[in-house]
C-alpha positions as CSV (number, residue, x, y, z in Angstrom):
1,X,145.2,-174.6,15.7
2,X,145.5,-173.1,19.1
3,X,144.2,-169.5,19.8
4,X,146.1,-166.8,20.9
5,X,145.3,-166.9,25.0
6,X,143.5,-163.5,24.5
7,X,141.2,-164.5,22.6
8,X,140.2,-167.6,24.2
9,X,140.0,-166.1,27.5
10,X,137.9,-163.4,26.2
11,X,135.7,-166.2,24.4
12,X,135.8,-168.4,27.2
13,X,134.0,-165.7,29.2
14,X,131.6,-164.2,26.3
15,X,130.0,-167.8,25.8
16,X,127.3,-168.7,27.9
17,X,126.3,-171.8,28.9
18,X,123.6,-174.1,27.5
19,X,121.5,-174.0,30.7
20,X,122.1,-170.1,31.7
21,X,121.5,-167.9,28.5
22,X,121.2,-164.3,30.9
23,X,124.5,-164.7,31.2
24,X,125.5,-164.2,27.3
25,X,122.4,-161.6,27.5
26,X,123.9,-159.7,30.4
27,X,127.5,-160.1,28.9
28,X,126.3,-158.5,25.7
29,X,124.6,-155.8,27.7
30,X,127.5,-154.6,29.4
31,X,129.8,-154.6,26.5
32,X,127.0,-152.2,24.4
33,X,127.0,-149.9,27.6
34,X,130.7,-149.6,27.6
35,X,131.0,-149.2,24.0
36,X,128.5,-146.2,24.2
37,X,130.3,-145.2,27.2
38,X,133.9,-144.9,25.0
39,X,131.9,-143.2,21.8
40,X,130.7,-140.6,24.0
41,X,134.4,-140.4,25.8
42,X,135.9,-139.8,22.2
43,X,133.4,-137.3,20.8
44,X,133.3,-135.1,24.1
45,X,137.5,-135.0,23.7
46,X,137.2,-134.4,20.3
47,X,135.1,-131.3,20.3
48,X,136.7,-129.6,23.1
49,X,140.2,-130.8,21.4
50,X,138.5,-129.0,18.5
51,X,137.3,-126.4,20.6
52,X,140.5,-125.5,22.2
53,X,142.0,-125.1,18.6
54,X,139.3,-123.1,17.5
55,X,140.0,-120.5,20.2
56,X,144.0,-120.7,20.0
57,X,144.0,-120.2,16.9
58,X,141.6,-116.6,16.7
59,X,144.1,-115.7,19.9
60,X,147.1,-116.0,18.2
61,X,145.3,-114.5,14.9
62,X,145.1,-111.1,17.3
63,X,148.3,-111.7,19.2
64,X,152.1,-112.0,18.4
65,X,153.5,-115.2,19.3
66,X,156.2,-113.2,21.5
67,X,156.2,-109.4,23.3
68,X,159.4,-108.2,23.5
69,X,159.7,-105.2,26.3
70,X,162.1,-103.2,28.2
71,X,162.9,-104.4,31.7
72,X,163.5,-101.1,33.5
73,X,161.8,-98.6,31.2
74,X,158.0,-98.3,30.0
75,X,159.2,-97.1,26.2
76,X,161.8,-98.9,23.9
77,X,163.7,-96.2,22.2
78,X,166.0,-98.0,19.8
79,X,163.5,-100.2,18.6
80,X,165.1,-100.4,14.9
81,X,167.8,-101.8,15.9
82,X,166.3,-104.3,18.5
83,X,163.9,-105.0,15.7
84,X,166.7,-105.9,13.2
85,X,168.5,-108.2,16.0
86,X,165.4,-109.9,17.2
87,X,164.8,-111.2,13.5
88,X,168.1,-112.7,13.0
89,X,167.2,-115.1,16.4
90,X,166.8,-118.3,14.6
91,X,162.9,-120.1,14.6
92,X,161.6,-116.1,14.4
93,X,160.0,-115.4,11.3
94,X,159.3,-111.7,11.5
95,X,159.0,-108.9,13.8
96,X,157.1,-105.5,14.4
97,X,157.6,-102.6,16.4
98,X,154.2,-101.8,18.5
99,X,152.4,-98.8,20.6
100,X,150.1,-100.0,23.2
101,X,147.9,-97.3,25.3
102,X,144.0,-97.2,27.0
103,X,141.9,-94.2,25.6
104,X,138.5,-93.3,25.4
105,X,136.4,-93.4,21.9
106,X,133.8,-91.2,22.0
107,X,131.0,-90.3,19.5
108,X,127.5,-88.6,19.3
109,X,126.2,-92.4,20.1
110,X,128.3,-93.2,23.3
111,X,131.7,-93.7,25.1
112,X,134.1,-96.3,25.5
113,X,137.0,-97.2,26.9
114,X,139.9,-99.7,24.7
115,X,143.0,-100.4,23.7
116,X,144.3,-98.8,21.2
117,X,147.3,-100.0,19.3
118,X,149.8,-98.2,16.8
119,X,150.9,-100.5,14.6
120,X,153.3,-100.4,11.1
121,X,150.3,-101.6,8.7
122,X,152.9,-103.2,6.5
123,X,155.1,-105.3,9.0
124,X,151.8,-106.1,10.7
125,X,150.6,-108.4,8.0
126,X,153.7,-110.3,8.3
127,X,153.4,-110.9,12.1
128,X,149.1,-111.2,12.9
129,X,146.0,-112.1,10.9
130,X,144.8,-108.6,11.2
131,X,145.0,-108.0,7.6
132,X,142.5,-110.8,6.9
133,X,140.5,-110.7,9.8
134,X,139.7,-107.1,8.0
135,X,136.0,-107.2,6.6
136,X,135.5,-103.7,5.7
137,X,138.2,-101.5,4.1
138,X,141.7,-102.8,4.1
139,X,144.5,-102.8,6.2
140,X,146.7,-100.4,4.1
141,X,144.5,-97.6,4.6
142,X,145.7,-96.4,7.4
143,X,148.8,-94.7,5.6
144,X,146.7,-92.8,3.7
145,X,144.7,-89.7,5.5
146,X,141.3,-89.4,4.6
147,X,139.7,-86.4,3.3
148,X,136.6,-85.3,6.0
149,X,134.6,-82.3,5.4
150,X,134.2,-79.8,8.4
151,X,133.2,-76.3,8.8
152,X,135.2,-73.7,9.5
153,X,136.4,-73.1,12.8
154,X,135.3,-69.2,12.5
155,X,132.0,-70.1,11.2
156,X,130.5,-73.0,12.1
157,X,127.2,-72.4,9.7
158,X,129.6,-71.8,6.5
159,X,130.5,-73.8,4.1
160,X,132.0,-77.2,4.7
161,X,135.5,-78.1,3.6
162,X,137.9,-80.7,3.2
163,X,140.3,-81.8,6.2
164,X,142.4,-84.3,6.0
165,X,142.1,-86.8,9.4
166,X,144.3,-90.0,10.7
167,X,143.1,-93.4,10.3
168,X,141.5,-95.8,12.8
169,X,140.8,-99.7,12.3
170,X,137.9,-100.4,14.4
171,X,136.2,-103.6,15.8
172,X,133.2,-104.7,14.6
173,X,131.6,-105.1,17.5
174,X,132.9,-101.9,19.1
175,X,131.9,-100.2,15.9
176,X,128.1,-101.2,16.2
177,X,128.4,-100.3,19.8
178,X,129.5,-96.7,19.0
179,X,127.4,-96.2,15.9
180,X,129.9,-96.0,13.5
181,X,130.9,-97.0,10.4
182,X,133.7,-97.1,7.5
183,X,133.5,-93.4,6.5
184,X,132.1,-92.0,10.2
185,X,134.6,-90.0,12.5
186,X,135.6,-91.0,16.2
187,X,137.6,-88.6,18.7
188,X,139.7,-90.7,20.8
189,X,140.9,-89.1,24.3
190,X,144.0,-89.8,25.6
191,X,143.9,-89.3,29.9
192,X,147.5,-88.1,29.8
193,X,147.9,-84.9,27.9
194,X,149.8,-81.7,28.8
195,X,150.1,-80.5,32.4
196,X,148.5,-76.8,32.4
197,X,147.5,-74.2,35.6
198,X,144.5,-76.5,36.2
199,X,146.3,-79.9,36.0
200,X,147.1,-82.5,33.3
201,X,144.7,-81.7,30.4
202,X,143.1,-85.1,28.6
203,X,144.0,-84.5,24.5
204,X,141.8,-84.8,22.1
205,X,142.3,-85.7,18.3
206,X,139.4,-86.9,15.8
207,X,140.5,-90.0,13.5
208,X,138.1,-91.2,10.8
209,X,137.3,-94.8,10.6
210,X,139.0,-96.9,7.7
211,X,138.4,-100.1,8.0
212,X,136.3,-102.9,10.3
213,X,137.8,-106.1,11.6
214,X,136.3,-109.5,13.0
215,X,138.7,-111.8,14.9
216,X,135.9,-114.2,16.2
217,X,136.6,-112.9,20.1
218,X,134.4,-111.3,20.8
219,X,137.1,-109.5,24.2
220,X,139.5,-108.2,21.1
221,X,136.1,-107.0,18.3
222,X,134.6,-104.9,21.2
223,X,137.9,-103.1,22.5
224,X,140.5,-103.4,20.7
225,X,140.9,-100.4,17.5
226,X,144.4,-99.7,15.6
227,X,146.2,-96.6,14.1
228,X,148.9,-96.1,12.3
229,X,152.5,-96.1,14.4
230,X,153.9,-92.6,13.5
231,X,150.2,-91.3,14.6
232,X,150.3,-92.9,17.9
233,X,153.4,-91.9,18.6
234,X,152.5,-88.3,17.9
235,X,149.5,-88.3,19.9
236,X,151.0,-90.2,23.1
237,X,153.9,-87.8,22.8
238,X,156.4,-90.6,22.8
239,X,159.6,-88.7,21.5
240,X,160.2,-91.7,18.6
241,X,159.9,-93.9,20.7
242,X,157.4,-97.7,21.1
243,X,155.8,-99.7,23.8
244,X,157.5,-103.1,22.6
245,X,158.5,-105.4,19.7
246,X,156.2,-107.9,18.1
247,X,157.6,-111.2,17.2
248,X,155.9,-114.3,15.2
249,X,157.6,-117.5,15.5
250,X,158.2,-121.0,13.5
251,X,156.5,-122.9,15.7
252,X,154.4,-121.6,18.1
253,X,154.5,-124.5,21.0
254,X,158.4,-123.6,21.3
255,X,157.7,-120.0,21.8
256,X,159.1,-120.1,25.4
257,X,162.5,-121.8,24.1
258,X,162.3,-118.9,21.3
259,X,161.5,-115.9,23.8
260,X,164.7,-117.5,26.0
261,X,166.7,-117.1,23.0
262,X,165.5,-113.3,22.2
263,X,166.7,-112.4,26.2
264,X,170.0,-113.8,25.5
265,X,170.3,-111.9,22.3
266,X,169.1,-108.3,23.4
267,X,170.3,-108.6,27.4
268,X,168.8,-108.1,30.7
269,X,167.3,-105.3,30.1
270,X,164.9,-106.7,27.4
271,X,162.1,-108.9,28.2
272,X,160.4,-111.5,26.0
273,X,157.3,-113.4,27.2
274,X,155.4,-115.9,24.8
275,X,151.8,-116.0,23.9
């Protein structure tokens, strides 16, 4: 039977001849040298293939899929209704209304600056991982004030009472920077507060700390913190009004495609870029 003429030219070359073993020897040598070479190819792809999903995925665990925006304005007022048209685009599988602003957290252990977010607690879980990237207290806390106990403002020695205080969702790794934890207070400092005699006044307001999270990036557990939406809107004196629209998406490697179709559904004058 006649072998296929791959074979036998590979053969024809891997045999030595009777008087000339080195050359089977050095054949043999080259072809365990290459063969390391190609393991060594695979398993360096596969980890940072690996790798590369690792990271993705804790990224999009933090992150909507798509970040829907006014063009020509800073705010989105009619976010409702945007948020109600952006969820019949087809591939999207929910969206959330969002409040995006830097501040300063400051406690008796330090300052920081981050990014806070006000977020709907129950639309969120529908959109990120937030909810179960939460390893201390839950995500749902933040619609219920908590009860801190703080002296009197006329008498600061007195007796200590009750006073109900915002929620915050902090970092873990922002949280062991400032000293805090589940239970503690933070004041967070917005730079734009009302314009007085002496200038534009930073404001002030003290949230107590309801729950920890832990994405696994380390950029988002060190300065990123959440509050509830109605409370952020309050505080940044936003008149009803939200920085943007959270979207999650079918499939996120057709995002762009996805975001296109948002545009074409809300106008020019809304903006969707993908993750």
């Amino acid at each position: 039977m006649a072998l296929p003429y791959e074979i036998f030219v590979g053969l024809r070359y891997l045999r030595a001849k009777r008087r000339n073993r080195t050359i089977s020897l050095n054949t043999f040598v080259s072809i365990a040298g290459i063969t390391l070479g190609v393991a060594a190819l695979i398993g360096t792809v596969g980890i940072m293939t690996g790798f590369r999903e690792d990271i993705q995925s804790k990224i999009l665990g933090t992150t909507a899929h798509i970040i829907v925006q006014e063009r020509l304005k800073e705010n989105m007022s009619d976010y409702d209704v945007l948020t109600d048209k952006v969820q019949t685009v087809p591939d999207v599988v929910a969206a959330t209304p969002f409040v995006l602003r830097q501040v300063l957290l400051t406690t008796q252990s330090g300052v920081q600056g981050i990014v806070l977010r006000g977020i709907d607690p129950i639309r969120e879980a529908n959109v990120t991982e937030l909810s179960k990237n939460i390893t201390s207290g839950q995500l749902l806390d933040l619609l219920v004030p908590v009860k801190v106990l703080q002296a009197p403002a006329d008498d600061p020695h007195g007796s200590l009472r009750p006073v109900e205080k915002p929620g915050i969702i902090l970092g873990k790794e922002l949280a062991l920077r400032l000293g805090v934890f589940v239970g503690d207070t933070v004041n967070v400092v917005s730079p734009v507060g009302p314009i007085s005699a002496m200038g534009m006044v930073p404001k002030i307001r003290t949230f107590a700390v309801v729950a920890l999270f832990h994405s696994g990036m380390y950029e988002y557990d060190s300065s990123l913190a959440y509050i509830e939406l109605s409370e952020a809107q309050k505080f940044f004196n936003m008149n009803g009004s939200v920085s943007g629209i959270e979207v999650k998406v079918t499939d996120v490697f057709q995002a762009a495609e996805t975001a296109r179709r948002i545009e074409q559904e809300l106008g020019f004058s809304h903006g969707a870029r993908d993750w």
